[in-house]
C-alpha positions, 0 to 999 in steps of 0.5 A, spaced: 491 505 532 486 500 530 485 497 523 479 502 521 483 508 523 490 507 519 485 506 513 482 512 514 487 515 515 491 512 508 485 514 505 484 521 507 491 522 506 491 520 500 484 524 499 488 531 500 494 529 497 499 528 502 503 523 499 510 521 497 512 516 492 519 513 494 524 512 489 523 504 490 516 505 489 517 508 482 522 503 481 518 497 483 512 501 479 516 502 472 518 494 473 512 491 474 508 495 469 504 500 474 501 506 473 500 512 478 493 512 476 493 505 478 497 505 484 493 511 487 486 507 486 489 500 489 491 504 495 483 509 495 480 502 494 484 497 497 483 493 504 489 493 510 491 485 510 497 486 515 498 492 520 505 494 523 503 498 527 510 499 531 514 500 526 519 505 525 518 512 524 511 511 522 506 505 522 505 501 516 501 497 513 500 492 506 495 493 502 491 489 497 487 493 490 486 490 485 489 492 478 485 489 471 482 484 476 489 482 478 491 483 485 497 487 488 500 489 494 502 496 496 506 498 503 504 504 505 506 508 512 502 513 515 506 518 518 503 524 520 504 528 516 504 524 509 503 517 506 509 515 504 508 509 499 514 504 500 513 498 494 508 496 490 509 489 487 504 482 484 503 477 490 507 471 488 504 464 490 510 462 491 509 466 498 501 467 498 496 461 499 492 467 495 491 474 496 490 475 502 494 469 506 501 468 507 504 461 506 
């Protein structure tokens, strides 16, 4: 699965509805002060900045939104039948030269 189709895919998963939130995510979110709202417009809105596409049991892939301006990742796994949303959380620059590129 190239690029474009695991964002379509994230996309028209999310369009119909066909998500899970693990319980980490909804942990992370609570921690970092992340809405559901907000989590799902990062996703709906966001670009793919790495792919695993052998990942098991399903592909995943990081993402990048912005929430108030602010970037923030989200690592999602396309399933078949579902998107499961795995964690969300701010880049640290500790680890990211900018959003988008790891140190």
């Amino acid at each position: 699965m190239n690029l474009s189709d695991m964002l379509e895919r994230i996309k028209d998963l999310l369009g119909e509805r066909k998500y899970l939130i693990t319980t980490h995510a909804i942990f992370r979110m609570s921690d970092r002060g992340v809405s559901m709202e907000d989590l799902i417009s990062l996703i709906a809105e966001g670009e793919i900045i790495e792919a695993y596409p052998d990942r098991k049991p399903c592909p995943a892939a990081l993402m990048l939104g912005f929430i108030s301006a602010r970037p923030c990742h989200a690592v999602v796994a396309i399933c078949k039948d579902r998107l499961s949303i795995i964690t969300v959380y701010w880049p640290d620059e500790e680890c990211w030269l900018d959003c988008r590129t790891r140190r």
